[in-house]
Structure formats: C-alpha cells, structure tokens
N, CA, C and O of each residue as an XYZ file, in Angstrom:
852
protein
N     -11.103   -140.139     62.000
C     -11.754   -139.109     62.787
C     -13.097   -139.614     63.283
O     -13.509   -140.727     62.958
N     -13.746   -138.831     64.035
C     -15.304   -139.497     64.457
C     -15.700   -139.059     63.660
O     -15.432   -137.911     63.307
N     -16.670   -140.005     62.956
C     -17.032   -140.362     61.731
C     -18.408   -140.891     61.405
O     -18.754   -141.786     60.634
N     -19.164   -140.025     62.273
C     -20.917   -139.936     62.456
C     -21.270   -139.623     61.489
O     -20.463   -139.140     60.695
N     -22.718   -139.778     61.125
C     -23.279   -139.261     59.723
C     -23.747   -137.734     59.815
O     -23.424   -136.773     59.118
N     -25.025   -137.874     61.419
C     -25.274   -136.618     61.992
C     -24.330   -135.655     62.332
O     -24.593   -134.562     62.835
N     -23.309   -136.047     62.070
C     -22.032   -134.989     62.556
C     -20.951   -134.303     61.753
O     -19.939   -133.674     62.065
N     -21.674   -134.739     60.291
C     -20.923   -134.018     59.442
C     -21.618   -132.832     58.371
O     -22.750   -132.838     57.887
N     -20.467   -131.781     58.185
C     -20.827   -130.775     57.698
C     -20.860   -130.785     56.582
O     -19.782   -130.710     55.992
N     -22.227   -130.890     55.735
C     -22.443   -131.352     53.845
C     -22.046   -130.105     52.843
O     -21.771   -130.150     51.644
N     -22.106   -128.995     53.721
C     -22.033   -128.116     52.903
C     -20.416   -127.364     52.599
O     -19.656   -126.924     53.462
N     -20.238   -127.384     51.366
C     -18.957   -127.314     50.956
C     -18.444   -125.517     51.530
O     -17.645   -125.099     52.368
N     -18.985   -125.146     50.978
C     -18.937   -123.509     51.251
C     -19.157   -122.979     52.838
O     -18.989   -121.767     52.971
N     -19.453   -123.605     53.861
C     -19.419   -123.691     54.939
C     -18.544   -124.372     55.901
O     -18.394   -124.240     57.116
N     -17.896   -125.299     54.835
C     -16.338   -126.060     55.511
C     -15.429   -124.760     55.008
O     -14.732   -124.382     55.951
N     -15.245   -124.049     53.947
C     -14.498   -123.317     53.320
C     -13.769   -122.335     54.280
O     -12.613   -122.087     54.622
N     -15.415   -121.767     54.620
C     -15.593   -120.699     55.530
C     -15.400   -120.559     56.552
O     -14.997   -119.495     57.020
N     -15.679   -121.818     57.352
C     -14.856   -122.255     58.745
C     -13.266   -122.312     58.338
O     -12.570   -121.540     58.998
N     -12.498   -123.197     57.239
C     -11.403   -122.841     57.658
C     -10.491   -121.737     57.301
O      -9.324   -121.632     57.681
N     -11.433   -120.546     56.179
C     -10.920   -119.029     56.711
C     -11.186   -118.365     58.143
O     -10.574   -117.482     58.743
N     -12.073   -118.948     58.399
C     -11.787   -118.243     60.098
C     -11.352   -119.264     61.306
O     -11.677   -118.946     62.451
N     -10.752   -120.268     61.124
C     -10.002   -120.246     61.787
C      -8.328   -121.271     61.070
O      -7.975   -122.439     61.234
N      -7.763   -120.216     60.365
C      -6.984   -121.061     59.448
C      -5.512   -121.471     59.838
O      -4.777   -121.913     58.955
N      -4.956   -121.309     61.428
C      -4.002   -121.225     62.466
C      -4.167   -123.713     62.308
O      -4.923   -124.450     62.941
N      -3.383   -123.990     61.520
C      -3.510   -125.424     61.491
C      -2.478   -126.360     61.867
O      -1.286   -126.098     61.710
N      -3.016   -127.750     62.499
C      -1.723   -128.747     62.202
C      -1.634   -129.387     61.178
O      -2.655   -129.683     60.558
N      -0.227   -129.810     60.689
C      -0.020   -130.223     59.835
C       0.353   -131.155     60.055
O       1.059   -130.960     61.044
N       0.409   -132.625     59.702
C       1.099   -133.929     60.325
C       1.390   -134.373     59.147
O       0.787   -134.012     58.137
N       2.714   -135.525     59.159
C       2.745   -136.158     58.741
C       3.710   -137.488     58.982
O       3.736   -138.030     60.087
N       4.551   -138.003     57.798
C       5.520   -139.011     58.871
C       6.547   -139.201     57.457
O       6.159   -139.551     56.343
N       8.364   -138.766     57.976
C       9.320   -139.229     57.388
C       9.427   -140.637     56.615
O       8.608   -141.543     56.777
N      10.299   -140.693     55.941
C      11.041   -142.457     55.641
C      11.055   -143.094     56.756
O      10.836   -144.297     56.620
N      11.303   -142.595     58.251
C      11.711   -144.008     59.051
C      10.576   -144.247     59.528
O      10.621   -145.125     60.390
N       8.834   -143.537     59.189
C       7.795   -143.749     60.125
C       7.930   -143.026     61.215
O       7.627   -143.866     62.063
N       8.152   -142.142     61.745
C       8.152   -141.170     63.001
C       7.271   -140.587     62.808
O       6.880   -141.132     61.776
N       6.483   -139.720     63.043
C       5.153   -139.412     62.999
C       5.668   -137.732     63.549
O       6.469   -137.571     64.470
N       5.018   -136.582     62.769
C       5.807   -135.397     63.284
C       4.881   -134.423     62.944
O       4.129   -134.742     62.023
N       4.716   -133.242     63.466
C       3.883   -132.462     63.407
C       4.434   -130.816     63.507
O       5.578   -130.501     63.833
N       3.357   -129.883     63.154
C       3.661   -128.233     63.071
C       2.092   -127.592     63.273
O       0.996   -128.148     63.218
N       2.402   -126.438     63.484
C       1.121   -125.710     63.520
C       1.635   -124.264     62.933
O       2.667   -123.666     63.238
N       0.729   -123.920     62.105
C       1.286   -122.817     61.063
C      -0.154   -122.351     60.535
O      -1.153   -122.928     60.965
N      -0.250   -121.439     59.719
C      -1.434   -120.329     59.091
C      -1.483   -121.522     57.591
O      -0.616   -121.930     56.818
N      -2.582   -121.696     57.693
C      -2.502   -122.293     56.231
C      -3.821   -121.531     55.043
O      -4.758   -120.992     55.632
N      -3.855   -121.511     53.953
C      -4.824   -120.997     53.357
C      -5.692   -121.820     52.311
O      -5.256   -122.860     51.817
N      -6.850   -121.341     52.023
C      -7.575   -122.209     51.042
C      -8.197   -121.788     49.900
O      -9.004   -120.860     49.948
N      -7.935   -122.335     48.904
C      -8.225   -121.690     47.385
C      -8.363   -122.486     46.582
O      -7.833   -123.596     46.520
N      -9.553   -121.692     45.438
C      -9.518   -122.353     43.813
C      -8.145   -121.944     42.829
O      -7.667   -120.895     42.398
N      -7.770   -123.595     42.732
C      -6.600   -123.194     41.175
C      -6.796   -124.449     40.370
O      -6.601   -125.645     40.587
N      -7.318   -123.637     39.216
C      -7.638   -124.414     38.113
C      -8.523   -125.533     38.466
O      -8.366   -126.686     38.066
N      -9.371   -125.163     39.165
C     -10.566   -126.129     39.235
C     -10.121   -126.881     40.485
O     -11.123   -127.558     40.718
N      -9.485   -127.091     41.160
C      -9.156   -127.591     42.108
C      -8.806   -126.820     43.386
O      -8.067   -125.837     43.323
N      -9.476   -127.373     44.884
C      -8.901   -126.684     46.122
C      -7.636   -126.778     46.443
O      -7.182   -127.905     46.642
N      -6.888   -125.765     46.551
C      -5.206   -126.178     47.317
C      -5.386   -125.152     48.983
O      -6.193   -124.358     49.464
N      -4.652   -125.516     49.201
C      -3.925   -125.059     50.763
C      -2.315   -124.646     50.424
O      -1.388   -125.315     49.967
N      -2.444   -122.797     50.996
C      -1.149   -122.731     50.671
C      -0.731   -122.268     52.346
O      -1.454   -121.990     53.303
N       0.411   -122.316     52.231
C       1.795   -121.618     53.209
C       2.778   -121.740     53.362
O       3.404   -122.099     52.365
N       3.533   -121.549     54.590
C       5.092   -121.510     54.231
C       5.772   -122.475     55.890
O       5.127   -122.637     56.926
N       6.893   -122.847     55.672
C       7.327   -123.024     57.069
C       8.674   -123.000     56.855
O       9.096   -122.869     55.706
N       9.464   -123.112     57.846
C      10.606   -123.324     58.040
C      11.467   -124.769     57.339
O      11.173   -125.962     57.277
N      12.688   -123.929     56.860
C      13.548   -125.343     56.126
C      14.451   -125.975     56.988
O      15.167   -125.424     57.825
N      14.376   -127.059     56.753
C      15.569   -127.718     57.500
C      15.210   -127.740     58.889
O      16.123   -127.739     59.715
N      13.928   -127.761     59.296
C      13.342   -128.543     60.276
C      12.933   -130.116     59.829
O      12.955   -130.685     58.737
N      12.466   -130.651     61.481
C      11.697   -132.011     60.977
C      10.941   -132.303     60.229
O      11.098   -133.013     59.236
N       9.809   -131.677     60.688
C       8.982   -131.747     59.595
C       8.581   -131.550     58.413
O       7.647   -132.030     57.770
N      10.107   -130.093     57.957
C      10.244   -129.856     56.541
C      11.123   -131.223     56.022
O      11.180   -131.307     54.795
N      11.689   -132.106     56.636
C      12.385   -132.837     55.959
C      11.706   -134.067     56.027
O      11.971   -135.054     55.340
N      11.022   -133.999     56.685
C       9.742   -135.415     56.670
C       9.220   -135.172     55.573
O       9.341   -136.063     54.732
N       8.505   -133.983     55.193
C       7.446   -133.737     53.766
C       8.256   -133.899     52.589
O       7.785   -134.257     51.510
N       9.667   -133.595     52.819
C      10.324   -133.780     51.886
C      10.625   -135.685     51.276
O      10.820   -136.058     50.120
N      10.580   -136.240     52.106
C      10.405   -137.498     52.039
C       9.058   -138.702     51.964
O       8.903   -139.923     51.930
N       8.258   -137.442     51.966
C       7.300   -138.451     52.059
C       5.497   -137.179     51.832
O       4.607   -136.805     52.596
N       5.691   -137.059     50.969
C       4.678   -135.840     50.545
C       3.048   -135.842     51.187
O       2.415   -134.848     51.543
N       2.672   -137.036     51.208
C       1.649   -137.504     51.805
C       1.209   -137.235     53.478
O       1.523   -137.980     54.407
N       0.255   -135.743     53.603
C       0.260   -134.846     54.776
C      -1.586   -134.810     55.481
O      -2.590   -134.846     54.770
N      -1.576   -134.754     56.605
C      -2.645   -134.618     57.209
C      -3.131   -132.815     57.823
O      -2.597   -132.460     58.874
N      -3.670   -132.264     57.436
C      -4.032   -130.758     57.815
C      -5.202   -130.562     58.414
O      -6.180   -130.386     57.687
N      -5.366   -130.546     59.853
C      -6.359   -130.183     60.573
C      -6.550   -128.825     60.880
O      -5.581   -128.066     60.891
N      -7.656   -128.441     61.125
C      -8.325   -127.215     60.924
C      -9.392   -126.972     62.270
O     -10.575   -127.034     61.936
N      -9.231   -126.793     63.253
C      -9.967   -126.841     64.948
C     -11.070   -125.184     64.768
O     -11.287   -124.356     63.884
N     -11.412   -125.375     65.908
C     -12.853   -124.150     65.917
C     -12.886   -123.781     67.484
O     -11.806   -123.876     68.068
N     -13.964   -123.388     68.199
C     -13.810   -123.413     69.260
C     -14.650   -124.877     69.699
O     -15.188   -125.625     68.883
N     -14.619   -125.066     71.085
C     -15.080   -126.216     71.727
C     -15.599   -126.074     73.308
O     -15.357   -125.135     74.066
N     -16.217   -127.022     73.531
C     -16.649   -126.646     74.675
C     -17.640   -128.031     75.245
O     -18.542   -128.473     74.534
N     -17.329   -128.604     76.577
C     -17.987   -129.160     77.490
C     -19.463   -129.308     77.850
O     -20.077   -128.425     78.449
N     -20.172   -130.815     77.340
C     -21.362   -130.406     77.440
C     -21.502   -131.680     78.577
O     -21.096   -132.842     78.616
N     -22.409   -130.688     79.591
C     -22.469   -131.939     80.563
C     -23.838   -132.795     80.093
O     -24.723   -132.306     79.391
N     -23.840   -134.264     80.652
C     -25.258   -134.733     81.092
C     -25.933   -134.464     81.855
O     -27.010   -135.009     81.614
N     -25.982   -133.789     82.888
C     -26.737   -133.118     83.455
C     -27.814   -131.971     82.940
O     -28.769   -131.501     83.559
N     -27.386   -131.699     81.711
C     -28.013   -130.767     80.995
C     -29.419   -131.324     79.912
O     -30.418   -130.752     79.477
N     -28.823   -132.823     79.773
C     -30.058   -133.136     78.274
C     -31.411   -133.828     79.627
O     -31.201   -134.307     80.741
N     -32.449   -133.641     79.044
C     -34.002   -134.562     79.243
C     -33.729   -135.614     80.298
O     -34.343   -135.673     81.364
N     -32.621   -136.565     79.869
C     -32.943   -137.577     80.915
C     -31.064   -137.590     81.042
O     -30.315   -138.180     80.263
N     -30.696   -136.855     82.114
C     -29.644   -136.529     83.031
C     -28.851   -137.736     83.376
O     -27.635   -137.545     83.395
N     -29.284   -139.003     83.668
C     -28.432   -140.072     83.507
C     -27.336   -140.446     82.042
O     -26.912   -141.532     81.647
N     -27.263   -139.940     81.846
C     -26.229   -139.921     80.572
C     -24.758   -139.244     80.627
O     -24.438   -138.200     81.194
N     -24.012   -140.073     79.931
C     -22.855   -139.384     79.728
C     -22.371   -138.478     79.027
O     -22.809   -138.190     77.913
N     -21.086   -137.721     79.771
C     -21.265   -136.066     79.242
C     -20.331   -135.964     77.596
O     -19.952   -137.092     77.279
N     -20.060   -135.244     76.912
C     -19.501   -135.266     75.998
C     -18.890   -134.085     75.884
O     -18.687   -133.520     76.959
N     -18.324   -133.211     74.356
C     -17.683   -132.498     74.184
C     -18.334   -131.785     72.747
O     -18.533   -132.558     71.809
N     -18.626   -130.507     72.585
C     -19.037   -130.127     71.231
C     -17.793   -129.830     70.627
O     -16.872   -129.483     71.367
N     -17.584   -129.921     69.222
C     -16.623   -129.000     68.706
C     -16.827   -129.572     67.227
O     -17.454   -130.582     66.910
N     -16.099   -128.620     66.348
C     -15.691   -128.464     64.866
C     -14.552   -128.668     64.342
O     -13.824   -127.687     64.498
N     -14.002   -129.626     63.709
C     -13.460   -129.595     63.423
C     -12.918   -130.506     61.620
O     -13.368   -131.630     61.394
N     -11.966   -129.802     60.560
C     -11.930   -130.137     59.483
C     -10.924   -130.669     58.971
O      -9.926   -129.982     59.187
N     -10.637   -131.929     58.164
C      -9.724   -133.021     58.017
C      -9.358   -132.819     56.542
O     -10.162   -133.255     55.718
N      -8.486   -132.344     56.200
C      -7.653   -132.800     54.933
C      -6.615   -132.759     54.584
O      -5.845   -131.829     54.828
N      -6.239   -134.169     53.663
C      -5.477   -135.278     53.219
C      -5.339   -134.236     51.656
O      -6.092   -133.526     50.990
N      -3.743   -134.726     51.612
C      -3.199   -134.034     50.467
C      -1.937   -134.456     50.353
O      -1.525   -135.212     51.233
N      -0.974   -134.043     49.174
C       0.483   -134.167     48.715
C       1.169   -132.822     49.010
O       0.873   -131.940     48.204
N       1.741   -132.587     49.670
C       2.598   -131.476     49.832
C       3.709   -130.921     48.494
O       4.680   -131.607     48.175
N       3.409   -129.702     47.861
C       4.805   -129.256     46.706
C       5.482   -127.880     47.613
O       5.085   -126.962     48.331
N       6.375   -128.258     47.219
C       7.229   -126.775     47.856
C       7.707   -125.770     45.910
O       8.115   -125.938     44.761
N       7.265   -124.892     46.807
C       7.317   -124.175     45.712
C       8.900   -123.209     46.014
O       9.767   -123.160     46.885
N       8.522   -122.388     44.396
C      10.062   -121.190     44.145
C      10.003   -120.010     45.414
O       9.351   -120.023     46.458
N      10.791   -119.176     44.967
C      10.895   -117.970     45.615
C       9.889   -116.909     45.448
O       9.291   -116.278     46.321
N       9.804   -116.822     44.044
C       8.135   -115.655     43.782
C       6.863   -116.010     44.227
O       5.940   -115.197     44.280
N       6.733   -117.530     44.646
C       5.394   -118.051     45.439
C       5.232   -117.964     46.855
O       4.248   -117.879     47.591
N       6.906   -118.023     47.099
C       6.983   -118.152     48.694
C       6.891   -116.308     48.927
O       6.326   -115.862     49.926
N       7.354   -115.619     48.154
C       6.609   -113.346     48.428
C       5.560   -113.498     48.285
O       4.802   -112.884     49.036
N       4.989   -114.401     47.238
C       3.181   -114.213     47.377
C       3.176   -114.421     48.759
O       3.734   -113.638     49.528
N       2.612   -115.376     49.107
C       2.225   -116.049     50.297
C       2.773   -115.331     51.602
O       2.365   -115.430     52.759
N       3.661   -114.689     51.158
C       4.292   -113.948     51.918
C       3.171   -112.536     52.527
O       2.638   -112.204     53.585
N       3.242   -112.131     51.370
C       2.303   -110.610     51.349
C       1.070   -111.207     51.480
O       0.398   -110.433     52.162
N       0.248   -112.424     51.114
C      -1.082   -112.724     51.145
C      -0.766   -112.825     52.833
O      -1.389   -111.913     53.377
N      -0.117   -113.513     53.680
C       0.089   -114.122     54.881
C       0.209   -112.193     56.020
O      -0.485   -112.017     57.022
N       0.647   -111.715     55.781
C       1.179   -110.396     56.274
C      -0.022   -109.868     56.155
O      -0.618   -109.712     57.221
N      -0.770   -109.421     54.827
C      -1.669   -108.482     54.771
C      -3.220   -109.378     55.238
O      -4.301   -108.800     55.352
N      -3.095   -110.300     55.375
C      -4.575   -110.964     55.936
C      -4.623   -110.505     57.617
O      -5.504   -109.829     58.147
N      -3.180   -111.194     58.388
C      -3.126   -110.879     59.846
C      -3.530   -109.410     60.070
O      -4.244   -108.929     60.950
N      -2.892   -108.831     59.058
C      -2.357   -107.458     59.508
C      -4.040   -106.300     59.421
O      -4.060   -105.124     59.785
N      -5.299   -107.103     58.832
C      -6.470   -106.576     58.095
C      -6.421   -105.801     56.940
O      -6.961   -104.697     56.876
N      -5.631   -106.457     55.763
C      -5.470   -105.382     54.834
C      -4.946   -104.575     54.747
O      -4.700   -104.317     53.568
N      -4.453   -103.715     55.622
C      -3.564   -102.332     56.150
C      -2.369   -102.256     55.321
O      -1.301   -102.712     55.730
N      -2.494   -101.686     54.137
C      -1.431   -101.687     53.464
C      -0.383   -100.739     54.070
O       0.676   -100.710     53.443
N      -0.456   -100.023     55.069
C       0.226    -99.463     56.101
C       0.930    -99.788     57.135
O       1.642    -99.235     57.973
N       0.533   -100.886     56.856
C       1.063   -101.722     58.483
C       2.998   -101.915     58.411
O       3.470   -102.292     57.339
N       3.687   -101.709     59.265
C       5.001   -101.369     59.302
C       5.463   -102.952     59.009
O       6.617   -103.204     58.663
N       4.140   -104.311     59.235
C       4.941   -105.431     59.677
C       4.444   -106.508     58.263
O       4.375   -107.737     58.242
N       4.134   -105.448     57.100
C       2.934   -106.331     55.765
C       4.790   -106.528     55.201
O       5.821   -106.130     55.744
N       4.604   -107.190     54.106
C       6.162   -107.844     53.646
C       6.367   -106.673     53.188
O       7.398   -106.100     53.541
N       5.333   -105.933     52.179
C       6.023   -104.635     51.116
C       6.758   -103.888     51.909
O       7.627   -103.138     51.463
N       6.489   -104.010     53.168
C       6.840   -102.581     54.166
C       8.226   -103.069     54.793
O       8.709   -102.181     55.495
N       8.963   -104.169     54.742
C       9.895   -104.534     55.840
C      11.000   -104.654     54.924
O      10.883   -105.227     53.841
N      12.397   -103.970     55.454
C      13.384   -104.363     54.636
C      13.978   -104.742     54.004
O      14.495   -105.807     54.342
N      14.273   -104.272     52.893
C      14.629   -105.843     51.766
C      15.654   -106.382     52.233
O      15.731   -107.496     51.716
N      16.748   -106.160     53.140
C      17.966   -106.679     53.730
C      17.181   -107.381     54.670
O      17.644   -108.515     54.545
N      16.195   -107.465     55.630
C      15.746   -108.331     55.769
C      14.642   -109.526     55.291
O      14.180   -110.420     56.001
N      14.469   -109.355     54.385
C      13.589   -110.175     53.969
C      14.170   -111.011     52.674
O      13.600   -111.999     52.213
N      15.090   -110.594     52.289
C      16.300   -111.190     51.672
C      16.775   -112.744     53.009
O      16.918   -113.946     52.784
N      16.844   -112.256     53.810
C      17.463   -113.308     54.915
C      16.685   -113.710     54.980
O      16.671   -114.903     54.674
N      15.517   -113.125     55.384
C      14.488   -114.209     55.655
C      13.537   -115.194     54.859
O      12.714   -115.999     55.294
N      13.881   -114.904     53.640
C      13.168   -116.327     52.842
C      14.739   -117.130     52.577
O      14.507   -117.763     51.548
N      15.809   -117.350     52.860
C      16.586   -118.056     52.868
C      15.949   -119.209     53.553
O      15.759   -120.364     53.172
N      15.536   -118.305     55.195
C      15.163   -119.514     55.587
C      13.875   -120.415     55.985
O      13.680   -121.296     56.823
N      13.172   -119.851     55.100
C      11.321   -120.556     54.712
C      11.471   -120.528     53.497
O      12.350   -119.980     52.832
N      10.341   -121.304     53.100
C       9.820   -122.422     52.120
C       8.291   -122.513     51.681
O       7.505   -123.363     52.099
N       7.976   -121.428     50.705
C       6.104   -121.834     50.499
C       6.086   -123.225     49.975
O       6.891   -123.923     49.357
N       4.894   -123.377     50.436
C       4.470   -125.107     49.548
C       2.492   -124.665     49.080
O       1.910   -123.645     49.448
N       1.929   -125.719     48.275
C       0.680   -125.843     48.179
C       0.462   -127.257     48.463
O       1.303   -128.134     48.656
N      -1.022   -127.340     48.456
C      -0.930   -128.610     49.214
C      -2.428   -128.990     48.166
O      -3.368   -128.335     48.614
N      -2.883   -129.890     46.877
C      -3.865   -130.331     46.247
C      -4.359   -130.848     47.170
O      -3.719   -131.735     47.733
N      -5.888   -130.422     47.736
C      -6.784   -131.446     48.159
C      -7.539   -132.732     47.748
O      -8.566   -132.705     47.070
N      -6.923   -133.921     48.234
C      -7.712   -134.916     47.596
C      -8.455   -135.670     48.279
O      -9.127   -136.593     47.819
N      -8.364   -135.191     49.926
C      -9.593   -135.863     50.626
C     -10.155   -134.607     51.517
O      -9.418   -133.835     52.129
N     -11.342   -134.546     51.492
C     -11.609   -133.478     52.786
C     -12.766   -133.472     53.798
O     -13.757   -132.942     53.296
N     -12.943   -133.841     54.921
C     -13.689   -134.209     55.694
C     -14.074   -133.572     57.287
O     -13.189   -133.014     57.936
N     -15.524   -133.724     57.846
C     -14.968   -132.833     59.200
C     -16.319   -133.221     60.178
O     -17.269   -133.955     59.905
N     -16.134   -132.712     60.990
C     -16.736   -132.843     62.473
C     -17.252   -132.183     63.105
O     -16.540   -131.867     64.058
N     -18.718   -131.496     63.131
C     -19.214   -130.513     63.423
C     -19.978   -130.920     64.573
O     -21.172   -130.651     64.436
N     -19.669   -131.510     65.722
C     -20.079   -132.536     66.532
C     -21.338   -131.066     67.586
O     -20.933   -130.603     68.653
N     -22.311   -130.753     67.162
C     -23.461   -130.046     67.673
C     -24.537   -130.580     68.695
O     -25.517   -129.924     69.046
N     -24.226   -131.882     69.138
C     -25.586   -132.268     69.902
C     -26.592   -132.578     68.857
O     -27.622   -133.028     69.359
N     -26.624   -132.482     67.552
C     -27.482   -133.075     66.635
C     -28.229   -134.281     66.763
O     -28.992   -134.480     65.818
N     -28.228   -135.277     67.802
C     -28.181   -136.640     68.143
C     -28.826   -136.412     69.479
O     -28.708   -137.217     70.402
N     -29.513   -135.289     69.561
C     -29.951   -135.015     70.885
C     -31.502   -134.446     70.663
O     -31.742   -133.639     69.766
N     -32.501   -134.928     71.537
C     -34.066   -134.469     71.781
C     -33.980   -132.899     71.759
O     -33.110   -132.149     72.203
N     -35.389   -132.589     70.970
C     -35.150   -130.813     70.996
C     -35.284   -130.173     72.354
O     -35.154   -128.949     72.340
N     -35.485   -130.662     73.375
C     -35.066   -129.691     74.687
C     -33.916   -130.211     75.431
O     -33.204   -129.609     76.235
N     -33.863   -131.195     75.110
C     -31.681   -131.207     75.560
C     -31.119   -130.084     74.576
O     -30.236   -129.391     75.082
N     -31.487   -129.764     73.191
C     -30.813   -129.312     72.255
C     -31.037   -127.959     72.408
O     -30.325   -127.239     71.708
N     -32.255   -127.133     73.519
C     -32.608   -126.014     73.820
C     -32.113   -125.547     74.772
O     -32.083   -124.332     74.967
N     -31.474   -126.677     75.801
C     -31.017   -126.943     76.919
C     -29.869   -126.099     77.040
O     -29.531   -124.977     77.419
N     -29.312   -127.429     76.413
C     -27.551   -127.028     76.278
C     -27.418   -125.794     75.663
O     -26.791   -124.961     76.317
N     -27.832   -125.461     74.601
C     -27.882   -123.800     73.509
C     -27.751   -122.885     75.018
O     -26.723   -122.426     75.515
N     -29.320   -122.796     75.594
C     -28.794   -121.743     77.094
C     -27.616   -121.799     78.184
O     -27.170   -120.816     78.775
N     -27.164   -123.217     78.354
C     -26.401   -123.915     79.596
C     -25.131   -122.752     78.781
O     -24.821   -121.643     79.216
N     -24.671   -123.312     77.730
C     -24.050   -123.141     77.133
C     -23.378   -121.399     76.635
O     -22.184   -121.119     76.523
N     -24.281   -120.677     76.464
C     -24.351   -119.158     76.433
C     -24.094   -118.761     78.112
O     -23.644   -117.639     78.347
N     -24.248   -119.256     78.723
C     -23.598   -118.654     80.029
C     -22.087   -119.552     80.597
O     -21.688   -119.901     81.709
N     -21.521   -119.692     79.116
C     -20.154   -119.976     79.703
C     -19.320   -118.857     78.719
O     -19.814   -118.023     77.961
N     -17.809   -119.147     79.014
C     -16.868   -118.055     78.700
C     -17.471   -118.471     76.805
O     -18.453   -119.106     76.419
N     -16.334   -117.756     76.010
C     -16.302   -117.332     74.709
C     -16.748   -118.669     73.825
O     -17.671   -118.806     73.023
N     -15.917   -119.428     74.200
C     -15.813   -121.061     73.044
C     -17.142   -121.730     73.506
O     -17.527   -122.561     72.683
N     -17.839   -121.618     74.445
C     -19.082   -122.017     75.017
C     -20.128   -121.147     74.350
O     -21.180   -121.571     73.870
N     -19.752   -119.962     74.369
C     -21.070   -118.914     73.630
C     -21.146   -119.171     71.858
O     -22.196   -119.133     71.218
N     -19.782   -119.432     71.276
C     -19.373   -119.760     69.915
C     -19.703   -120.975     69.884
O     -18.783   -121.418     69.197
N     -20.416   -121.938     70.154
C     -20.528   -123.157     70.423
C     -22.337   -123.025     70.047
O     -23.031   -123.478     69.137
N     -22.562   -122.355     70.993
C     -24.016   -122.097     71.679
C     -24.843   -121.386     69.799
O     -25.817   -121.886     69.236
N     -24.051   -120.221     69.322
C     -24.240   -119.617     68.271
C     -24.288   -120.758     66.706
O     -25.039   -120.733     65.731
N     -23.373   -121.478     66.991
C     -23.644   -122.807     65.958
C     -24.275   -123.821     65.782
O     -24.312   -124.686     64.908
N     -25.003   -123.542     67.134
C     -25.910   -124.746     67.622
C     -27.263   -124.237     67.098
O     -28.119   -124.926     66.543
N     -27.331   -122.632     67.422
C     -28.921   -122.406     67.285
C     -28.990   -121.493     65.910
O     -29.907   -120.722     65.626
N     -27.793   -121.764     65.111
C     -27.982   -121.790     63.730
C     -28.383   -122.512     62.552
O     -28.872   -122.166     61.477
N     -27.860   -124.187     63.317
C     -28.420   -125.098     62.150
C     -29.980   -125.853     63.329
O     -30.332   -127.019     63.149
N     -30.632   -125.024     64.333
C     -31.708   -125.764     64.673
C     -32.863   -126.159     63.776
O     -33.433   -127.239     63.617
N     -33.038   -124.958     63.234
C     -33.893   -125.422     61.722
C     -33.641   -126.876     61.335
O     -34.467   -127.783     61.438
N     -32.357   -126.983     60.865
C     -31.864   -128.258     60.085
C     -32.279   -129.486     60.935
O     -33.102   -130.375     60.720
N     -31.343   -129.217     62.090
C     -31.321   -130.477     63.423
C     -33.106   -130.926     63.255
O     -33.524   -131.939     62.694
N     -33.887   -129.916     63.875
C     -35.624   -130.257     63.666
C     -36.394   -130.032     63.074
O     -37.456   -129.777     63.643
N     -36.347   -129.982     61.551
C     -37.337   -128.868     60.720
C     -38.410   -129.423     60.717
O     -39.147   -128.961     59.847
N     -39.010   -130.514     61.521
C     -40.444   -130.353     61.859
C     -41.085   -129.516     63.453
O     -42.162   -129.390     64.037
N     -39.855   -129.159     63.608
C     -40.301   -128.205     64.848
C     -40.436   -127.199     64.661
O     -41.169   -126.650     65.483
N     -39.993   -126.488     63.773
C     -39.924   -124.609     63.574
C     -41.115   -124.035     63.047
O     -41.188   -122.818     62.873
C-alpha cells in the first residue's frame, strides 16, 4: 500500500472507528492455482479473547468461497470517502495534483464457522443495517423460518484473526499550512466525499501543525 510515515493513522481506536463506519469491504485473496479473486461484502470488527477478528458471511460455492477454502491467507480492505486535490490549490501551484483518501489494510487467516455463528452474524448483520429496529420486517428474528432455513444452506459465516493491520489516511499532511487551509476550503465547496474529506482534514490540523494553533 502507500506506505508514507506522514500518512498513517497511529491511533488504534480511530482505525476501529473508521472501519465501523464504513464497514461495506473487499476481500481478496488467491486459490491453489494463483488466480487472484475478489468480493465485496459487510464485514465487522471485534475483541475475542484479547484479540481483533473480522466477522461475516458470504456465499458458498462461489470463487472466492472456494479460493479461501484453499488457501486461508486473505487481504480485507476497508475505503472512506475520497476526493481530488488539485495543484492549483497549494502555495506554489506548479505542482502535481493528487488524491486524498482513507483507507485500511488487513491481513488475516480466514475460519468458516457452524450454523449458530453464521444466525449470529446473521441478526448482528440485519439489526446494524436495519438501526437496531427490532421491528424491522427485514432483521433475521422477523423473516421466515422456511426461509431462512434455505437461506443459510446457502451462506457461510467465517471470522477472520487479525495479524497485520495497516492504513492510509492520505490528508495533505505533507503540505505548507496554507495549501493545507487552502485545500480544507477548495474542498468544502465540492459534493459530499469532498466536504468528508475537508472535515478530516481540519480535524487532525492541530496534529498536522501544533506549532501553529
């Protein structure tokens, strides 16, 4: 990954937290023959027994369920919003433009778990989308047992032990404090991922210059 010093996020509880909000992930990895294969699915993050895991579920008897099955060793990325920063924007405008964004890297062993892990994950997965709403017509407790009988036939929870975890909080950190005041405004007058961009920027400014504040 880009693999700057200024560009990484030290704080553990703030990687956490980014990837509960945005926990929609890819998952990569690669079969016995080396093919290289990928998914994008809800994944989650938790303490068990002293250790972080990543749980969820996917489909069986796909590729990529039969890649993990062969080869446990998985890549799980974790994205944020992003957004376009021109050179035109920093101090001295001859420069080339770049890209802000967030994003979080971890390396793990994939287990597929039983049937009573794959209803957890089930109801944890249902009632998170759904906001808690133990009402909601579409949370697992609420949906047919004739269907939901069928339907874990054909999914599969797994957890996933974290044993590497790393990420990319690429902010303009590497930038003079009025390019870095610059872009924060340029930036707030673009659509959503530009304003969410803009909001992370002029959160860690303290940090970026704390002889300026």
């Amino acid at each position: 990954m880009y693999n700057l010093p200024y560009h990484k996020e030290h704080d553990e509880q703030t990687i956490v937290e980014f990837i509960g909000r945005y926990p929609f992930a890819f998952i990569t990895g690669c079969g016995a023959d080396n093919n290289p294969i990928a998914t994008q699915i809800p994944v989650f993050i938790e303490e068990k027994e002293g250790k972080k895991i990543l749980r969820g579920h996917i489909m069986k008897n796909t590729d990529h369920h039969k890649a993990f099955l062969q080869n446990p060793a998985i890549l799980v990325v974790f994205t944020g919003h992003h957004a376009y920063v021109s050179g035109t924007w920093y101090s001295n405008p001859h420069t080339p433009s770049t890209w802000n964004y967030m994003s979080v890297h971890i390396k793990g062993n994939i287990r597929f778990l039983d049937d009573a892990s794959l209803i957890d994950i089930l109801r944890l997965t249902t009632l998170h989308f759904e906001g808690n709403n133990p009402d909601s017509a579409t949370i697992y407790d609420n949906l047919p047992p004739a269907y939901t009988e069928k339907l874990m036939k054909a999914i599969v929870a797994f957890e996933i032990e974290v044993i590497e975890m790393d990420s990319v909080f690429k902010l303009s950190q590497d930038r003079d404090a009025i390019s870095y005041d610059n872009i924060i405004k340029r930036l707030r007058e673009q659509d959503e991922s530009g304003q969410v961009i803009a909001v992370e920027m002029e959160k860690r400014k303290k940090q970026v210059f704390p002889d300026e504040m």
